[in-house]
N, CA, C and O atoms as a Tripos MOL2 file, in Angstrom:
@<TRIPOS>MOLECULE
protein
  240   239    60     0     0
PROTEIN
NO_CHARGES

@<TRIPOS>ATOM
      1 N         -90.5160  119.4550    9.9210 N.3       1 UNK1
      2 CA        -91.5280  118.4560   10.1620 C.3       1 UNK1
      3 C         -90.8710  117.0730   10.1840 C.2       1 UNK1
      4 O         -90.1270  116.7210    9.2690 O.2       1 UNK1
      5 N         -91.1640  116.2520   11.2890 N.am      2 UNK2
      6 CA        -90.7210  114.7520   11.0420 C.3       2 UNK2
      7 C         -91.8200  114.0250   10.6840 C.2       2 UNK2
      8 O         -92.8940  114.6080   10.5350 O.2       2 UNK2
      9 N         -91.6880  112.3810   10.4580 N.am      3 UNK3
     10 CA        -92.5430  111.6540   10.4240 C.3       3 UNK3
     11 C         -93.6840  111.0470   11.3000 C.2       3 UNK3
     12 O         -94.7700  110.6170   10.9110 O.2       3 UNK3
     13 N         -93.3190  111.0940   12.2470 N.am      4 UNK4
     14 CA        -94.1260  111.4420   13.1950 C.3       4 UNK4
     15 C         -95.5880  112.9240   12.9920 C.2       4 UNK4
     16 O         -96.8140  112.9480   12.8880 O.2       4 UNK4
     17 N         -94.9670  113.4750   13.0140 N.am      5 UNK5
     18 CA        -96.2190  114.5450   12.9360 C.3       5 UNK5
     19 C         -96.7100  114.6830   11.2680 C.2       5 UNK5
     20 O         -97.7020  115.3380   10.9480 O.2       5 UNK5
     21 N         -95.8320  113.9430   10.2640 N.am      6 UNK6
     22 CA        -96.5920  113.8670    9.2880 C.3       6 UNK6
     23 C         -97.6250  112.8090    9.3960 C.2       6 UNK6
     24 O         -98.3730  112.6340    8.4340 O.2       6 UNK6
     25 N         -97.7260  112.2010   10.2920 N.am      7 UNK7
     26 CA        -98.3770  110.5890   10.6960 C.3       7 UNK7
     27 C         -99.8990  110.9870   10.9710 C.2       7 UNK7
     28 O        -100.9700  110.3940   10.8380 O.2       7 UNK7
     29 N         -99.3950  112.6630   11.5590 N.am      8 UNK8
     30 CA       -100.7190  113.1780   12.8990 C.3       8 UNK8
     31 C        -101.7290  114.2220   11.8010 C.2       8 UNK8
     32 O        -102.6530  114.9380   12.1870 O.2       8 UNK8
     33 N        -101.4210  114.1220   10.8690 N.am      9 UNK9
     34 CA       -102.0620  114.9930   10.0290 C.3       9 UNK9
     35 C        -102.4970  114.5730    8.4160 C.2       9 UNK9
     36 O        -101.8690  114.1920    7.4280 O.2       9 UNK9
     37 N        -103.7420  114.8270    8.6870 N.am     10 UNK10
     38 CA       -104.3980  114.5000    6.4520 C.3      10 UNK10
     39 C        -103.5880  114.8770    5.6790 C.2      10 UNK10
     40 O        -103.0260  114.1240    4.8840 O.2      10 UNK10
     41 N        -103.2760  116.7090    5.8120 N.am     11 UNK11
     42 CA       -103.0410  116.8030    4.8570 C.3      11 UNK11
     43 C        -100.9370  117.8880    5.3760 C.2      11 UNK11
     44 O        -100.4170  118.0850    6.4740 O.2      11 UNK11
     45 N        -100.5100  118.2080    4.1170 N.am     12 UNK12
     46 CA        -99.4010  118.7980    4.3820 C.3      12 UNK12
     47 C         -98.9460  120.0330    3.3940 C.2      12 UNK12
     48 O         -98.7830  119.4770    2.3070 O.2      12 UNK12
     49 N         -98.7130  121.1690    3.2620 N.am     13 UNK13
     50 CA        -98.1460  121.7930    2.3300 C.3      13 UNK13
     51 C         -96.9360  121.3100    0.8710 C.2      13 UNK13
     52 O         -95.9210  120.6190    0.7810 O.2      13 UNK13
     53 N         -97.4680  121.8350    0.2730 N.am     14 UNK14
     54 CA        -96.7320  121.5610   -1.0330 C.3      14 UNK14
     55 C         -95.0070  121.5680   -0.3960 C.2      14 UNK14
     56 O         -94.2660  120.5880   -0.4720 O.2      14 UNK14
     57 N         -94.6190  122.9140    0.2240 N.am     15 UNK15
     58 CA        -93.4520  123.0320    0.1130 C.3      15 UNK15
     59 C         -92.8290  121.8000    1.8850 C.2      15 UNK15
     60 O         -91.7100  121.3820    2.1850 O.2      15 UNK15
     61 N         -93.8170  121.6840    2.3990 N.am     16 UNK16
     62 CA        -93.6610  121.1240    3.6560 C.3      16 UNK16
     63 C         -92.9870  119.2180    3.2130 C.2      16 UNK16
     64 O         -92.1740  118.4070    3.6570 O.2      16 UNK16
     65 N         -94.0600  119.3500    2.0110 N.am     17 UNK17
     66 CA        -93.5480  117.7240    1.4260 C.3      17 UNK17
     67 C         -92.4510  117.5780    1.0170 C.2      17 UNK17
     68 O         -91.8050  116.5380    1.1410 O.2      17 UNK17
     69 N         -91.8890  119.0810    0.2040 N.am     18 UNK18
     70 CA        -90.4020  119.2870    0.0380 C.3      18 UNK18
     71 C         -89.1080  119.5440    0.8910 C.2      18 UNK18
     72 O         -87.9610  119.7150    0.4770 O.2      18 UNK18
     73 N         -89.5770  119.5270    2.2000 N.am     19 UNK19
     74 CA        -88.3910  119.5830    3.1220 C.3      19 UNK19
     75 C         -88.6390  118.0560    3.6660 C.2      19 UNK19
     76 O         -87.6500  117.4040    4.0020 O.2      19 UNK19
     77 N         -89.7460  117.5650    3.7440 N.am     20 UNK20
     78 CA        -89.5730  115.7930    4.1730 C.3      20 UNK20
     79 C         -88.3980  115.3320    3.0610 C.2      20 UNK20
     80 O         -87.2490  115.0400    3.3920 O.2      20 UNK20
     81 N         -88.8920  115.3210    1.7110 N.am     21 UNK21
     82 CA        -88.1660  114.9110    0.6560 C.3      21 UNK21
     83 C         -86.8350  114.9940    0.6920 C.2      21 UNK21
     84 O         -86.0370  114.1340    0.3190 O.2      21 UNK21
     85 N         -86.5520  116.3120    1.2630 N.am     22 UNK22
     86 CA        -85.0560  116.9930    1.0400 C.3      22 UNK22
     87 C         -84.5990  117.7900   -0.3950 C.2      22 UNK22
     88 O         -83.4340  117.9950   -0.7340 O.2      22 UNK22
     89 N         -86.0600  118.2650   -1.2980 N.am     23 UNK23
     90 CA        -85.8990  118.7390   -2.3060 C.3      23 UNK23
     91 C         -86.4760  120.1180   -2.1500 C.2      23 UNK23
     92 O         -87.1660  120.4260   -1.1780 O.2      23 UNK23
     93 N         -86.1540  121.0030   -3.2050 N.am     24 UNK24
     94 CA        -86.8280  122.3350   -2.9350 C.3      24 UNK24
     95 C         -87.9640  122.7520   -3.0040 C.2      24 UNK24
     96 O         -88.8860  121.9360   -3.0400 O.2      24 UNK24
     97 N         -88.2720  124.4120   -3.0480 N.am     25 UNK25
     98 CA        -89.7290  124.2540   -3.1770 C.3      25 UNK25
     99 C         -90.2800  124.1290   -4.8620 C.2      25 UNK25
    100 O         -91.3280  123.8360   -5.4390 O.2      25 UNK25
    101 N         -89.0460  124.4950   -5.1910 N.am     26 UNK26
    102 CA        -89.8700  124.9190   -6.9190 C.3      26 UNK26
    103 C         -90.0970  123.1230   -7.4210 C.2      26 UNK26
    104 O         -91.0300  122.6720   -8.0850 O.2      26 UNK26
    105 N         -88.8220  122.3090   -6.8010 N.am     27 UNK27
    106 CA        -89.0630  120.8560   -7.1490 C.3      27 UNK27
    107 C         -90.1090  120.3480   -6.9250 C.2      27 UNK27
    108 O         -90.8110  119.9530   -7.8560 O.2      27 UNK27
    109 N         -90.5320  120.2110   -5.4730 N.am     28 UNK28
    110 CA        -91.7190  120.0880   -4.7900 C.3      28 UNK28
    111 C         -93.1320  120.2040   -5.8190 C.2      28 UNK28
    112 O         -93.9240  119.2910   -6.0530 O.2      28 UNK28
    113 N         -93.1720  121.4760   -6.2950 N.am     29 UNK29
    114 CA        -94.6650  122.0220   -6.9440 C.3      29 UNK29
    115 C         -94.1490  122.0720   -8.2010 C.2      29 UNK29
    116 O         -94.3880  123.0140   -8.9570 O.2      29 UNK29
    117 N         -93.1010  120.6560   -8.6490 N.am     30 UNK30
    118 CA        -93.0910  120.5500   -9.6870 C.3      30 UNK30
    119 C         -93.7600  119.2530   -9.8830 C.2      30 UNK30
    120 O         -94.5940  119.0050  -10.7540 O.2      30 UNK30
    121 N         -93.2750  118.3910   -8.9130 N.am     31 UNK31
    122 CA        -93.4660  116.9860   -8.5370 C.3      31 UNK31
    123 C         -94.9710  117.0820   -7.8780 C.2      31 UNK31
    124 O         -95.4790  115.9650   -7.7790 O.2      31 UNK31
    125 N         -95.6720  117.9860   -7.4790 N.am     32 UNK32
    126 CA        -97.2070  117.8730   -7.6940 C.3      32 UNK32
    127 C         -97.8640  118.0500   -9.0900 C.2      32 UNK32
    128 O         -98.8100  117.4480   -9.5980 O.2      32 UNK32
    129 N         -97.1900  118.9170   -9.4950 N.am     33 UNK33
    130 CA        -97.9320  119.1270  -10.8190 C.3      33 UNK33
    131 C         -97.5950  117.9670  -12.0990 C.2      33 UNK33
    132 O         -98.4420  117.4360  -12.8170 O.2      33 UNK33
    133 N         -96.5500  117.8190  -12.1290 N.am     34 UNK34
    134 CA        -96.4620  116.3840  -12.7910 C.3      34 UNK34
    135 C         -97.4960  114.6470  -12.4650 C.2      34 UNK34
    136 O         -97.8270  113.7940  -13.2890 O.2      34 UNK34
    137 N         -97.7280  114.6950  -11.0230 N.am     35 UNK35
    138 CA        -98.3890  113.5170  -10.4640 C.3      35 UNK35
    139 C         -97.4620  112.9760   -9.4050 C.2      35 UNK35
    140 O         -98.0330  112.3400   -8.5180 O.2      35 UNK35
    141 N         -96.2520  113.0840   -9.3170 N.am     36 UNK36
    142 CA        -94.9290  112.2980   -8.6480 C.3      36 UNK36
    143 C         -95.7910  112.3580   -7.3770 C.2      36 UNK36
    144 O         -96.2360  111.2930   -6.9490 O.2      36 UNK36
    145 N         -96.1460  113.8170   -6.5550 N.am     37 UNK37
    146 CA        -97.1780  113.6760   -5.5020 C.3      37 UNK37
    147 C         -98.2770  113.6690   -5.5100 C.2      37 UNK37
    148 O         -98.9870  114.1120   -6.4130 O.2      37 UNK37
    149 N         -98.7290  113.0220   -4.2240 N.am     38 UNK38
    150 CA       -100.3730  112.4400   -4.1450 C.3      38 UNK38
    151 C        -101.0000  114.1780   -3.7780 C.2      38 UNK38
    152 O        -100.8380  114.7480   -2.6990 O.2      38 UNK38
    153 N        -101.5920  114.6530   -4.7730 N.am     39 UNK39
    154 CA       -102.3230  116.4290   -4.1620 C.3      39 UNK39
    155 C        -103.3620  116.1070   -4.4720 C.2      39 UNK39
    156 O        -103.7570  115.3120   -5.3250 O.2      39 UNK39
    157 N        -103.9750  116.8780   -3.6050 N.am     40 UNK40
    158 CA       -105.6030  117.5070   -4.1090 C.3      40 UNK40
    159 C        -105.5520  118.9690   -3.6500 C.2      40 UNK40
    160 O        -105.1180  119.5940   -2.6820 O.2      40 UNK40
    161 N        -106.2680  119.2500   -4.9230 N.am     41 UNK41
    162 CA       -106.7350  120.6300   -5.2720 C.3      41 UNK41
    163 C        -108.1060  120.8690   -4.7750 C.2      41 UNK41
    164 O        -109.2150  120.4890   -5.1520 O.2      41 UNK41
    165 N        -107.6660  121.6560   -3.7600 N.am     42 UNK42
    166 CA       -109.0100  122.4070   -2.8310 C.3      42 UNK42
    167 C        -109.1060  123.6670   -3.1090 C.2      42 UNK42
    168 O        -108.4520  124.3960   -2.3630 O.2      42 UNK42
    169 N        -109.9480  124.3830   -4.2730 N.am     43 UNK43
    170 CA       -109.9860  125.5900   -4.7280 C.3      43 UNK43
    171 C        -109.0610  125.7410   -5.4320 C.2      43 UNK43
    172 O        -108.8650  125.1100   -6.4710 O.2      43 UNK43
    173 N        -108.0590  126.9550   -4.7800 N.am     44 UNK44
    174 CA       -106.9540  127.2240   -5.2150 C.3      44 UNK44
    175 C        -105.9200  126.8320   -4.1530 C.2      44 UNK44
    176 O        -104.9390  127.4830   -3.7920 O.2      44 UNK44
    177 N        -106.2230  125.9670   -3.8460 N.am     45 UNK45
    178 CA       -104.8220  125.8260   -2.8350 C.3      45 UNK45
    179 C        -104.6670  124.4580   -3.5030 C.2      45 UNK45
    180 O        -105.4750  124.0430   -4.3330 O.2      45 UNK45
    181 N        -103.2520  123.5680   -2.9750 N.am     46 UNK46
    182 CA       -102.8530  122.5570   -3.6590 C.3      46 UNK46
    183 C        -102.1120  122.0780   -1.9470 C.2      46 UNK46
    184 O        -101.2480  122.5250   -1.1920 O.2      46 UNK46
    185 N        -102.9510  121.0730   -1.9770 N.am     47 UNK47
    186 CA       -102.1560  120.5510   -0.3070 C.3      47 UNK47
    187 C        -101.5560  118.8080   -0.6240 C.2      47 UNK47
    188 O        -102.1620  118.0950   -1.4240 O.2      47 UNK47
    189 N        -100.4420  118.3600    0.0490 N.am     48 UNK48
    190 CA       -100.0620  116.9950    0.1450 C.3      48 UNK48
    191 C        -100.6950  115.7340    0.8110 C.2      48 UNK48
    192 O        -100.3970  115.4410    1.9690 O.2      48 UNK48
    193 N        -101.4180  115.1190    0.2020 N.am     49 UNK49
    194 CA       -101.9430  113.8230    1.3730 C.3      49 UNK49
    195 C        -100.8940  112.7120    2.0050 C.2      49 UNK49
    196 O        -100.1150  111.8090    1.6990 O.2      49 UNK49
    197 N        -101.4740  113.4780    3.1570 N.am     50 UNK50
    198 CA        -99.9490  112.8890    4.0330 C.3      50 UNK50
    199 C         -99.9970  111.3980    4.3630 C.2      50 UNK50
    200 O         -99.2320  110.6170    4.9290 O.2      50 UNK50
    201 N        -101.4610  111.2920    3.6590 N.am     51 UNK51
    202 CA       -101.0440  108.6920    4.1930 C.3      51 UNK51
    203 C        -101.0450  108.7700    2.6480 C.2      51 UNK51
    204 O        -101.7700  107.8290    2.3260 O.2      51 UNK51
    205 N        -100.6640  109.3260    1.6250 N.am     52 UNK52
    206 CA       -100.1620  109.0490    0.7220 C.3      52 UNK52
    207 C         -99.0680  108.8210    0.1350 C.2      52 UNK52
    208 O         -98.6870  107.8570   -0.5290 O.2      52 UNK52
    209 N         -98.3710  110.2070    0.5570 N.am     53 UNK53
    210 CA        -96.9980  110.7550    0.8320 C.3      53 UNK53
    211 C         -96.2870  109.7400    1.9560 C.2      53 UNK53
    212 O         -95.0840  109.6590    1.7070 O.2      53 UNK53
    213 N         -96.5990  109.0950    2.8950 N.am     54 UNK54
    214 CA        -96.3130  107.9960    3.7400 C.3      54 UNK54
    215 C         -95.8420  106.4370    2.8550 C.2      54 UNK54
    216 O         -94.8550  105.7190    3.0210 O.2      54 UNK54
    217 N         -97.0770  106.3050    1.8300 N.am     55 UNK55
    218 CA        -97.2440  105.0240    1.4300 C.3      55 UNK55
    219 C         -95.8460  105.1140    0.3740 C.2      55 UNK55
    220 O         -94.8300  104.4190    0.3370 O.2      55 UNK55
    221 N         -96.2870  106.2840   -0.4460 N.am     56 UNK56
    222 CA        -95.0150  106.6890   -1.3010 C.3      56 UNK56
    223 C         -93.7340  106.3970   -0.9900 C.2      56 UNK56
    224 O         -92.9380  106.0200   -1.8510 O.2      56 UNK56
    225 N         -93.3550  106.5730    0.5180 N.am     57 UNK57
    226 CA        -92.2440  106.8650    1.2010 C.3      57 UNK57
    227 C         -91.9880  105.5470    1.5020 C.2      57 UNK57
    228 O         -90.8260  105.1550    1.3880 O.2      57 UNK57
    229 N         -93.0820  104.5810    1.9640 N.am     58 UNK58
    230 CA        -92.1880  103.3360    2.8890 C.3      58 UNK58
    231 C         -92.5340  102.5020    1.3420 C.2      58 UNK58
    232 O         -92.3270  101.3010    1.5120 O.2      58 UNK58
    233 N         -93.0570  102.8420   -0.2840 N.am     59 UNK59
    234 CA        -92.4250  101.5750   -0.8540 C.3      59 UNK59
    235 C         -91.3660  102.0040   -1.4720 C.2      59 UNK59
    236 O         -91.0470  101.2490   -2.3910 O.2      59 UNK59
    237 N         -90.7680  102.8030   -1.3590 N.am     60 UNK60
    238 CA        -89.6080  103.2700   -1.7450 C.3      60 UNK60
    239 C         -88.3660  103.0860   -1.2560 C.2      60 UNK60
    240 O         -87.4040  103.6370   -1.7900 O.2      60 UNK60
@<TRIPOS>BOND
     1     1     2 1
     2     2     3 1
     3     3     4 2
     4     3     5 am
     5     5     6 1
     6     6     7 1
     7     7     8 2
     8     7     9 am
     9     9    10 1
    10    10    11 1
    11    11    12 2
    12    11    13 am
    13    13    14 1
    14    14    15 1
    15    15    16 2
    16    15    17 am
    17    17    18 1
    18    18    19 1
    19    19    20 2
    20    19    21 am
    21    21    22 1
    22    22    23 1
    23    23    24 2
    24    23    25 am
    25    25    26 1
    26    26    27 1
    27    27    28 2
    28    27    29 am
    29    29    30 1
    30    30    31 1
    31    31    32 2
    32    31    33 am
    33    33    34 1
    34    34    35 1
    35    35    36 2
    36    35    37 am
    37    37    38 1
    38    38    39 1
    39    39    40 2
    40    39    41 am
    41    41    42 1
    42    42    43 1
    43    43    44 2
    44    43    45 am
    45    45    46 1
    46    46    47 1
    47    47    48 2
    48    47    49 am
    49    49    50 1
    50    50    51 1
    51    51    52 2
    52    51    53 am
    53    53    54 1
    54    54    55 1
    55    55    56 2
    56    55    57 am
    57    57    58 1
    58    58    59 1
    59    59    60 2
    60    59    61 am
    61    61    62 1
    62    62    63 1
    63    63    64 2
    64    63    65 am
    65    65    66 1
    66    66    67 1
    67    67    68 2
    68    67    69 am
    69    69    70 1
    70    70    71 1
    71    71    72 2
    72    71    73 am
    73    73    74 1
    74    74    75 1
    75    75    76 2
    76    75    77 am
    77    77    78 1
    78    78    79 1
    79    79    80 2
    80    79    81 am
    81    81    82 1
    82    82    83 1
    83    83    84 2
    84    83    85 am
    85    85    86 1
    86    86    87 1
    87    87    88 2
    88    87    89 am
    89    89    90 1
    90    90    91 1
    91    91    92 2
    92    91    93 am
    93    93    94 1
    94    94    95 1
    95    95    96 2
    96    95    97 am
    97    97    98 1
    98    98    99 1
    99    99   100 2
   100    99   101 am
   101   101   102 1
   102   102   103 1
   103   103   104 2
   104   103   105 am
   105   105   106 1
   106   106   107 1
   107   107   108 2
   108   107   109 am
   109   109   110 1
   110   110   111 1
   111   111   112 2
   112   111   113 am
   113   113   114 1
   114   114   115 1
   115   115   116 2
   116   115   117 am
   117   117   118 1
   118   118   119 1
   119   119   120 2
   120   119   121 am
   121   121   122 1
   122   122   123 1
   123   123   124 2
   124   123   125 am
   125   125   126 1
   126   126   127 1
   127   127   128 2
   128   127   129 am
   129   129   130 1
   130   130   131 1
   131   131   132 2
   132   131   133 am
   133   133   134 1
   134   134   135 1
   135   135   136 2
   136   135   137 am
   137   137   138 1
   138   138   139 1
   139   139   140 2
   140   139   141 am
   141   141   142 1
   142   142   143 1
   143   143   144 2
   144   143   145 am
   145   145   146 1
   146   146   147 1
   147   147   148 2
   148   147   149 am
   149   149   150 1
   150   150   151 1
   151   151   152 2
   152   151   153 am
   153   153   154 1
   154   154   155 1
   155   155   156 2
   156   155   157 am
   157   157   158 1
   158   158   159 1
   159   159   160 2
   160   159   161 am
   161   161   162 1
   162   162   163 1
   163   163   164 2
   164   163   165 am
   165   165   166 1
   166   166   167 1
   167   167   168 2
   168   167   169 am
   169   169   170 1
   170   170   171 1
   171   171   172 2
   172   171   173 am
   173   173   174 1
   174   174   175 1
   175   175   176 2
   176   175   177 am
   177   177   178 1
   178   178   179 1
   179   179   180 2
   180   179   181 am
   181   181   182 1
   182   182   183 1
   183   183   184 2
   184   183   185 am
   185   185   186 1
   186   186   187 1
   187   187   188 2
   188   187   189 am
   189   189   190 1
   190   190   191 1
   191   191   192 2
   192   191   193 am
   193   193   194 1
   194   194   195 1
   195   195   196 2
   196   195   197 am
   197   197   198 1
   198   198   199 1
   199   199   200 2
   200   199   201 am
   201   201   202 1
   202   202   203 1
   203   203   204 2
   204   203   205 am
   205   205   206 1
   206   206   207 1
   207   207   208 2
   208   207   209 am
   209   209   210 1
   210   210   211 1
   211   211   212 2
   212   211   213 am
   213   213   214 1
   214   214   215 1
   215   215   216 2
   216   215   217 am
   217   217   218 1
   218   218   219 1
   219   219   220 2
   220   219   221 am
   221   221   222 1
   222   222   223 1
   223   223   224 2
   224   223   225 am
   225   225   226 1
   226   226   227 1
   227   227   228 2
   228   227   229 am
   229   229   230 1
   230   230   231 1
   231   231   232 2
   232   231   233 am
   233   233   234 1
   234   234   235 1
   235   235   236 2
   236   235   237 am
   237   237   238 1
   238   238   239 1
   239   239   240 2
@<TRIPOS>SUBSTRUCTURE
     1 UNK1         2 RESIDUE 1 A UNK
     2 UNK2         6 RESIDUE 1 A UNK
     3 UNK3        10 RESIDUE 1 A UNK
     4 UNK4        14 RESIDUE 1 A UNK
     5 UNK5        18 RESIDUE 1 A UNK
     6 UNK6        22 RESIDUE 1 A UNK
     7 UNK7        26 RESIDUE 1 A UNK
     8 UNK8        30 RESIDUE 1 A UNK
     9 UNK9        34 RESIDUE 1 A UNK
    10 UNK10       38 RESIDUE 1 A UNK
    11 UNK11       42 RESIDUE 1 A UNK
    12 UNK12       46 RESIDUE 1 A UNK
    13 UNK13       50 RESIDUE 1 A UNK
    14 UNK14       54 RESIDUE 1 A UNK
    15 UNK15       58 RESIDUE 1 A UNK
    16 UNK16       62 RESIDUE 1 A UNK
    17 UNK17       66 RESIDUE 1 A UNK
    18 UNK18       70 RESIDUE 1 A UNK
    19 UNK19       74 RESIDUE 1 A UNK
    20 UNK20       78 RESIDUE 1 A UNK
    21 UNK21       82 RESIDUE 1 A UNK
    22 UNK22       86 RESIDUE 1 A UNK
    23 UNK23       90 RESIDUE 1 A UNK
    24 UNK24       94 RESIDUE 1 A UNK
    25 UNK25       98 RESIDUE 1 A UNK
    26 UNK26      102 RESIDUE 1 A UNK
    27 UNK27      106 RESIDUE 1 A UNK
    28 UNK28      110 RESIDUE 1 A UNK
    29 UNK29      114 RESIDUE 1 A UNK
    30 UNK30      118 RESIDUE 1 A UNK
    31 UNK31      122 RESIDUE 1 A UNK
    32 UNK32      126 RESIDUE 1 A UNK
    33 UNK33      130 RESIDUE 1 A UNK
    34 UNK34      134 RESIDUE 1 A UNK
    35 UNK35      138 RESIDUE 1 A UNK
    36 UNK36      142 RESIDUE 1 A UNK
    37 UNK37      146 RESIDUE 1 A UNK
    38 UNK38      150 RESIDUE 1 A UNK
    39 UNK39      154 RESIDUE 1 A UNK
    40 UNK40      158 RESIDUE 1 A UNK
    41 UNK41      162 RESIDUE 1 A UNK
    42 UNK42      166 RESIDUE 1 A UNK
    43 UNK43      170 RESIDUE 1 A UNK
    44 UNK44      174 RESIDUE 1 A UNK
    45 UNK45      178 RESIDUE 1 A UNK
    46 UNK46      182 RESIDUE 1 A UNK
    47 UNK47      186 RESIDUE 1 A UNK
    48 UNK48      190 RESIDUE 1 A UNK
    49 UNK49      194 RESIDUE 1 A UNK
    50 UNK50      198 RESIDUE 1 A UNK
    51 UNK51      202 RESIDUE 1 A UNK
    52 UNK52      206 RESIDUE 1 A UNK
    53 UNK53      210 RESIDUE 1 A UNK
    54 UNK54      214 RESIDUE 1 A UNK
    55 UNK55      218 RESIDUE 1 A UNK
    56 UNK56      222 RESIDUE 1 A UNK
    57 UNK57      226 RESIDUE 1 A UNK
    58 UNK58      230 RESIDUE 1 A UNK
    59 UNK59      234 RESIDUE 1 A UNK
    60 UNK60      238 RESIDUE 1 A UNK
């Protein structure tokens, strides 16, 4: 996934945020579950908000 098509979409997979990052998956859905990423919990699924994950990214 590039930035670009993370641009084109709400939301993103847990592990999908972890290959933007360049970290793994277990890091990834570690760094949701801590807060580090912006998630919401829809049922049982756990997805990335991708103009979050954006904002995250460009003040960094």
């Amino acid at each position: 996934m590039t930035i670009d098509e993370l641009r084109s979409r709400l939301t993103i997979t847990v592990p999908e945020a972890g290959e933007l990052l360049g970290i793994g998956r277990r890091q990834a859905y570690s760094a949701a579950k801590d807060g580090t990423l912006p998630v919401l919990h829809i049922g049982s699924r756990v997805v990335v908000k991708a103009q979050a994950l954006l904002d995250l990214l460009e003040a960094n």
